[in-house]
N, C-alpha and C positions, 0 to 999 in steps of 0.2 A: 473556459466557457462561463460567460454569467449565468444568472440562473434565470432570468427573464429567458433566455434562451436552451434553457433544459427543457428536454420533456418530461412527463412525469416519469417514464419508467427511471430516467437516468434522475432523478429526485426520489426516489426510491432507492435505487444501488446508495447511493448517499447517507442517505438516514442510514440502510445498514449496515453499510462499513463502520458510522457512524458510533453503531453500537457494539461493533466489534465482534457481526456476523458473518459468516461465509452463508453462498445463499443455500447451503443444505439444513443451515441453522434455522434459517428463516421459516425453510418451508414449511419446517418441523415445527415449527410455531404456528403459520396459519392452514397448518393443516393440506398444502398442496405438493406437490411436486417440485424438484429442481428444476426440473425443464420448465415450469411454469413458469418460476419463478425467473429462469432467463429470459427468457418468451417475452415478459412483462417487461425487464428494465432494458432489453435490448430493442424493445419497440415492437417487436414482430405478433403482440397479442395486444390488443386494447383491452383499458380498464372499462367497461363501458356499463358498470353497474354502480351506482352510489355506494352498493351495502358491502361491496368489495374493496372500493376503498376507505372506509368506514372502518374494516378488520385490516387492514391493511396499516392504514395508520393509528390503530389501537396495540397492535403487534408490535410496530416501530415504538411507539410513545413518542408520536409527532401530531401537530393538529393537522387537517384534512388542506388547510391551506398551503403547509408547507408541499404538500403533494402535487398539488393543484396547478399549484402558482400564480392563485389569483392574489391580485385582480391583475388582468390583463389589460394593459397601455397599449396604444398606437401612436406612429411617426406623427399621422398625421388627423386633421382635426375632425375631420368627415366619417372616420374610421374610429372614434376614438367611445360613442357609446355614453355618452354620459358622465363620463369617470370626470370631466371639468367641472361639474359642478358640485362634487363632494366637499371641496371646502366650505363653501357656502352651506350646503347641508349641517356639517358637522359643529360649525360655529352656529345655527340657529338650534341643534339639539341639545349642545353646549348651555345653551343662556335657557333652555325648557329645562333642562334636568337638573339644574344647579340652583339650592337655595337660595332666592329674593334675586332671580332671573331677569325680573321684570324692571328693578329697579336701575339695571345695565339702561334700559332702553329708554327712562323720561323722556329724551327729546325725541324718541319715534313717534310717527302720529298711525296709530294703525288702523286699517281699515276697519269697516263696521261690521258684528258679526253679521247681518244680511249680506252685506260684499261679499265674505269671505264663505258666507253657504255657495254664492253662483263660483266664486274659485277654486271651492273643493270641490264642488260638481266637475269643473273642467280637469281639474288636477287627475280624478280617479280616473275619469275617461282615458287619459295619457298613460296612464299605470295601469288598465288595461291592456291598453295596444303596446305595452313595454317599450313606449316611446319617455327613454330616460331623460336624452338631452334636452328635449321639449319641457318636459317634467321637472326637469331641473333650475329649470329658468324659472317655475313660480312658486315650487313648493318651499324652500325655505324663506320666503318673503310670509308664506301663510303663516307656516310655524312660527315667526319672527313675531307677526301680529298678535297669536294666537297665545302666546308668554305675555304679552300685557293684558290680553281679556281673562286668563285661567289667573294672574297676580291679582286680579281686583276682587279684593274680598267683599264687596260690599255690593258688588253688580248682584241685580235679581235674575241675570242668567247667567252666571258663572257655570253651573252644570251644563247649561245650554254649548260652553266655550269649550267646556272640558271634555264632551262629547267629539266636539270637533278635532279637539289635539287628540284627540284616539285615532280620529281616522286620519289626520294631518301624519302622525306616527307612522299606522302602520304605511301609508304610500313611503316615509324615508325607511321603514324596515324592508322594506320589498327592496326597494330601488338598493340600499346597501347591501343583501343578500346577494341579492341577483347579478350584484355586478362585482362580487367579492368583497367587499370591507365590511366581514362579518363582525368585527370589534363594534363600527358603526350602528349596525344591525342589535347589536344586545341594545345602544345607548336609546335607541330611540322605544325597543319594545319596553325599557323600561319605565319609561315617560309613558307608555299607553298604560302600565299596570296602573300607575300613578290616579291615571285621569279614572279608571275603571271601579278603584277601592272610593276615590272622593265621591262619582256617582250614584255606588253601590246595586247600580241596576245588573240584575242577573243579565242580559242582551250585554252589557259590558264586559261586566267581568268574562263572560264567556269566550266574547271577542277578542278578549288582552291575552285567556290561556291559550286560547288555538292562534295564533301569533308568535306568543311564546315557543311555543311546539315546532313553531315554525323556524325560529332561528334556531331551537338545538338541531332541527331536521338536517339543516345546513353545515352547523358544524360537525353533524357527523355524533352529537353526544344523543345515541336512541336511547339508552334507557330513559335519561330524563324527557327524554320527547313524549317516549308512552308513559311514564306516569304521569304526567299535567296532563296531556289530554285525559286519561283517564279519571284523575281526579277531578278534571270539568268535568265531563260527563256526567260523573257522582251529585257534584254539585246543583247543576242544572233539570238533572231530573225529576227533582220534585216540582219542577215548575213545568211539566210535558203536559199536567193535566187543564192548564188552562188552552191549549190550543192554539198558542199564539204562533201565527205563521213564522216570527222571526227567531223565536223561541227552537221551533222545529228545526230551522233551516241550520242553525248553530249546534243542534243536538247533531244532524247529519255529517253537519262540516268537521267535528272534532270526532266524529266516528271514521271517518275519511284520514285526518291527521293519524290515529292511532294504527288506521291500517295498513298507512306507510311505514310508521314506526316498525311494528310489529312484520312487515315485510322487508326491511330493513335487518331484521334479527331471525331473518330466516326463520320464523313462524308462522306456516304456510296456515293451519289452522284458525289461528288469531287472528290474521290478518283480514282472512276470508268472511269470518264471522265478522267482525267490524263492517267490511265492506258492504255486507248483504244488507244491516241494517241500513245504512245508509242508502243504498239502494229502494231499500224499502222506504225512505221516509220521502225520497226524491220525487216517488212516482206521482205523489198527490200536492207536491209543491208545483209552480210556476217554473217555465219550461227557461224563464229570462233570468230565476233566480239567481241575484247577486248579493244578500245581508252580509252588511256590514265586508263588502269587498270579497267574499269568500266563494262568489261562484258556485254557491251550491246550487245546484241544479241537475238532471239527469244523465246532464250530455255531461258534466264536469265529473260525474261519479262514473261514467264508464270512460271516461279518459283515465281517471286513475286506479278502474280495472286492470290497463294496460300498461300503467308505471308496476304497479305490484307483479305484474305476472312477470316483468323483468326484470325488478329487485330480486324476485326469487328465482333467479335464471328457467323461465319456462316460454321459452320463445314460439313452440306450438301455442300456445295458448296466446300469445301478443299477439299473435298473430290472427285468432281466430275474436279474441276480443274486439281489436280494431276493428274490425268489418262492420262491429255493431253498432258504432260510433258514428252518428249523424255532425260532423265536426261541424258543418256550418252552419247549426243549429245556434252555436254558443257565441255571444256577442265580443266575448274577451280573445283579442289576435296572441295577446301571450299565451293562453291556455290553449288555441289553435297550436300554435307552434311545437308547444309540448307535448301535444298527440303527437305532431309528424317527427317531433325528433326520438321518441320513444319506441316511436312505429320504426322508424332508422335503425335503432340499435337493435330491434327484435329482428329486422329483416337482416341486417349484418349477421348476427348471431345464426340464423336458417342460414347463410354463405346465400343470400340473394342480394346480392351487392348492386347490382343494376338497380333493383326498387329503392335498396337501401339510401341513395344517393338521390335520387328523386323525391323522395320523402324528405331527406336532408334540402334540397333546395328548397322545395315548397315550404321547409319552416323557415328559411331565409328566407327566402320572399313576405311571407308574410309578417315576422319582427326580429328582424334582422341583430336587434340591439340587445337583444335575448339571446338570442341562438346566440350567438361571437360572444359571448361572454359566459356559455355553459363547458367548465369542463368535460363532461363524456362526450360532451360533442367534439370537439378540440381532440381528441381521441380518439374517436371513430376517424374524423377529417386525415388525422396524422397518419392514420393505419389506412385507407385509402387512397392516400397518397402513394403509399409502397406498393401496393395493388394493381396485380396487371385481371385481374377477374370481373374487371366492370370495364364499359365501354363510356365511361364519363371523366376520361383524363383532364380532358380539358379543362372542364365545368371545375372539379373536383381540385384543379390546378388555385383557377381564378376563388371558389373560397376561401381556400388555404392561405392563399396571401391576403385575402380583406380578416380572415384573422392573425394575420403576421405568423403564420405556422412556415415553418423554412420546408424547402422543399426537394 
């Protein structure tokens, strides 16, 4: 069997035969049971927590991809999500992150940065709605541009350029995260830190750590997720006393980062504390709040209420969070989708498999390019499959194949 065609549990038995465990070995290591541990590689239990396989592959000493088995390809091109334009991406993050980048490109003529403000405008709108293919098609032409305005040393708005390949960045860190090529996902956050030290504006640098955070989030490495954000944090603090709304909205968002982390590490306390701050700072910001791409806003802070209560496996409580979620309140369809598929896993987890699957479609429907490329969902899907406890065979059928999950 290739391994595009593995699930994770059977990529799991793997690593540990790998390591030359039997799985009583295993268990003993992350602390669970044999039966668990069969449960898991034999398909019959979903992985359906980040922070699980997080110790999961910290136990093995594998990265969270080999788990994963992202990035996930389709036959066909309708199906396929974005993943066709990564080349294009990774050759324009290429000639941004590499010394005298700009001089690859003399015979480019690049847009103006006014042009290139109304094409980040459109660009981020796309990278909302986790419309990647779409996204894909303009965002490396911007970056491409954006390498000969941040190379001209002599332009009187280079900082102006360099603001921009921030947020030009982080849309290729999202879009590489999200759709698995987290290798991709370091190149590009590294290019935001670049553009953030040359600026020096706290609003940046703040943007480049809770980014950063972002990709260890992904790969699964939580300690270093919570100390960057906390070390922003520290950093940015003394700048709370001027009141700047964007100032704010960044102290919230990497309060938010740290209490994924720290719910990620199973620290139900930390977490909780972080959250509440952030909470608190939400209430007096704008209800549309987006600084610098990060959604912080009220409705984005009790969405990830509801990821932390299920990092820490407390699916009472996902349950009772979501209720307080006004989802259509929040202009971003990825971050809609991420309520209903966390709301999925929390109602899976209660064995309310009817809603669970309903809430799964509803986040298909709404970005579809997101959901088909989130492992737990890939997960949940798999283990629904095998499931005679819900009455959506059908439905439950037809996603499974628009994410090529066998059946």
């Amino acid at each position: 069997m290739s391994s595009e065609q593995m699930t994770m549990g059977q990529r799991i038995a793997r690593a540990r035969r790998r390591k030359g465990w039997d799985q009583e070995a295993f268990a003993d290591a992350i602390g669970r049971s044999t039966s668990w541990v069969s449960k898991v590689e034999n398909g019959r239990l979903p992985l359906d927590r980040a922070s699980v396989v997080a110790r999961v592959a910290e136990a093995l000493g594998v990265e969270v991809g080999e788990l994963t088995g992202q990035p996930y390809r389709h036959e066909k091109a309708e199906l396929d999500s974005g993943h066709s334009s990564i080349p294009n991406l990774r050759l324009a993050l290429q000639q941004a992150t590499m010394p005298g980048g700009a001089a690859l490109l003399s015979n480019h003529e690049p847009s103006s940065l006014d042009e290139l403000a109304s094409q980040l405008k459109l660009a981020e709108s796309l990278r909302q709605d986790a419309r990647f293919t779409a996204l894909g098609e303009v965002l490396p032409r911007i970056i491409t541009d954006l390498v000969i305005h941040t190379g001209d040393t002599t332009s009187a708005r280079r900082d102006e350029a360099e603001s921009m390949m921030l947020r030009a960045c982080h849309m290729a860190r999202v879009t590489s995260n999200l759709l698995g090529h987290h290798d991709l996902g370091w190149t590009a956050v590294q290019r935001e830190l670049v553009s953030a030290q040359h600026v020096g504006s706290p609003e940046l640098i703040a943007a480049s750590a809770w980014d950063l955070c972002g990709v260890w989030l992904h790969e699964a490495s939580l300690e270093p997720a919570k100390d960057v954000a906390l070390a922003a944090l520290d950093r940015i603090e003394e700048h709370l006393t001027t009141r700047d709304p964007d100032i704010l909205a960044l102290w919230g968002a990497l309060h938010l980062r740290a209490a994924v982390a720290f719910s990620r590490l199973w620290r139900k306390e930390d977490a909780e504390d972080h959250l509440g701050e952030a909470e608190r700072v939400a209430r007096d910001l704008p209800l549309s709040g987006n600084v610098f791409q990060t959604q912080f806003n009220i409705v984005n802070t009790r969405i990830h209420a509801v990821e932390i209560s299920l990092e820490l496996g407390r699916p009472r409580d996902v349950a009772s969070r979501a209720e307080l979620v006004a989802v259509g309140d929040i202009g971003s369809l990825e971050r809609q989708a991420h309520y209903w598929t966390c709301t999925a896993a929390g109602l899976a987890m209660n064995r309310k498999e009817n809603a669970a699957v309903e809430a799964l479609l509803k986040a298909d429907k709404i970005a579809p390019q997101h959901v088909r490329n989130r492992p737990l969902v890939r997960n949940l899907v798999q283990d629904l499959l095998s499931s005679t406890k819900h009455t959506y065979a059908r439905e439950v059928h037809v996603l499974a194949d628009r994410m090529a999950l066998a059946g």
